[in-house]
C-alpha angles and dihedrals in degrees: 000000000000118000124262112238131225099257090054100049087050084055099046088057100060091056124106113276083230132055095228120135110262133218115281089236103044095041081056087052092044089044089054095060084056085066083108088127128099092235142054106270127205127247117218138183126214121193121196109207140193094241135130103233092190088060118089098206091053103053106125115214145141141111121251121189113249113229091226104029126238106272097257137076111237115220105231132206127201136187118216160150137188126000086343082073095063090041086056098049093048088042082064087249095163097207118029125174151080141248089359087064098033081056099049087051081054083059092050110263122145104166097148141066111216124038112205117189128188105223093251099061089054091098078066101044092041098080084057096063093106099051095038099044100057087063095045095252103116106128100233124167096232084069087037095230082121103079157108099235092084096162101060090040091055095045094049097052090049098052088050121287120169128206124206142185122187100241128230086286097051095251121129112197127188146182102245088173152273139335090234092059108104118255104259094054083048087055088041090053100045097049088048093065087032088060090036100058090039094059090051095063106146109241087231091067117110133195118001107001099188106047097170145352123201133176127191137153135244099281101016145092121267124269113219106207137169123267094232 
């Protein structure tokens, strides 16, 4: 077993004696005494679901626009032709195109963050399916980063948008900051994807839907808190 260092311990012990699920409010306090780091850490959010991964019908995924952003500036790619390439540009899309980028992702480049397709460039982005889907990257309607509203795509991700897919064990999980927001746009992040993925609860799902929510930092322990 590795050895717990310092900074950890002096973490640990700040954390509730008991493992009930804290206040939203009071886990984001408590999360803001953990900022020891020299740099600006993430917050992320993890919640575990009732769901059935192995279901269709019950996958759980979407993005959602976080009030406040997420502290960092998403490099977005869009493929393109036509006047859709202008719109794009306009839009701050930092890569727009077609075959030429598809080509360089072939030979191996993946400078960017989000991948946004028009529906008629998807003959193109199809044959990546394979390299881009692995890293979460693959442009799908259901995540509306197929479309041919380019411009507000592009301007949401930019101002902070934040996709998410419940994993093999049922758990999303989701960046909702940075350790340096204040306390209350952290809270107001964090509520924002709560309410989201409740409201995409499959209809097939039976019983309790939202098992467990849990936020943490970068380098620090988990936060159990409550989903309301």
């Amino acid at each position: 077993m590795g050895k717990v260092s310092k900074r950890m311990k002096a973490m640990e012990a700040k954390l509730p004696k008991t493992n009930a699920p804290m206040a939203l409010a009071d886990a984001v306090s408590l999360l803001k005494e953990f900022n020891t780091t020299k740099f600006d850490q993430s917050v992320e959010i993890s919640m575990r679901l009732g769901v059935d991964p192995k279901q269709s019908d019950q996958i759980v995924r979407g993005s959602v626009v976080l009030p406040n952003g997420i502290g960092k500036t998403l490099r977005v790619l869009v493929f393109a032709k036509n006047a859709k390439v202008d719109e794009a540009t306009a839009a701050g899309a930092d890569y727009v195109g077609g075959p030429e980028l598809a080509e360089k992702i072939k030979n191996g480049w993946f400078d960017f963050d989000v991948c946004i397709a028009c529906p008629d460039m998807m003959g193109v982005v199809g044959s990546l399916g394979r390299l881009l889907g692995p890293r979460g990257l693959m442009p799908s309607p259901k995540a509306g980063t197929v479309t041919m509203d380019v411009e507000k795509t592009v301007k949401e991700y930019k101002a902070g948008k934040v996709e998410f897919r419940n994993d093999k064990g049922g758990i999303v999980h989701g960046v909702v900051g940075k350790l340096s927001f204040d306390a209350d746009k952290l809270v107001e992040n964090i509520r924002a994807f709560i309410d989201y993925v409740v409201s995409l609860k499959p209809a097939s799902v039976k019983g309790v839907y939202v098992k467990s929510i849990a936020i943490s930092a970068t380098m620090s322990p988990g936060l159990r808190v409550t989903a309301q």
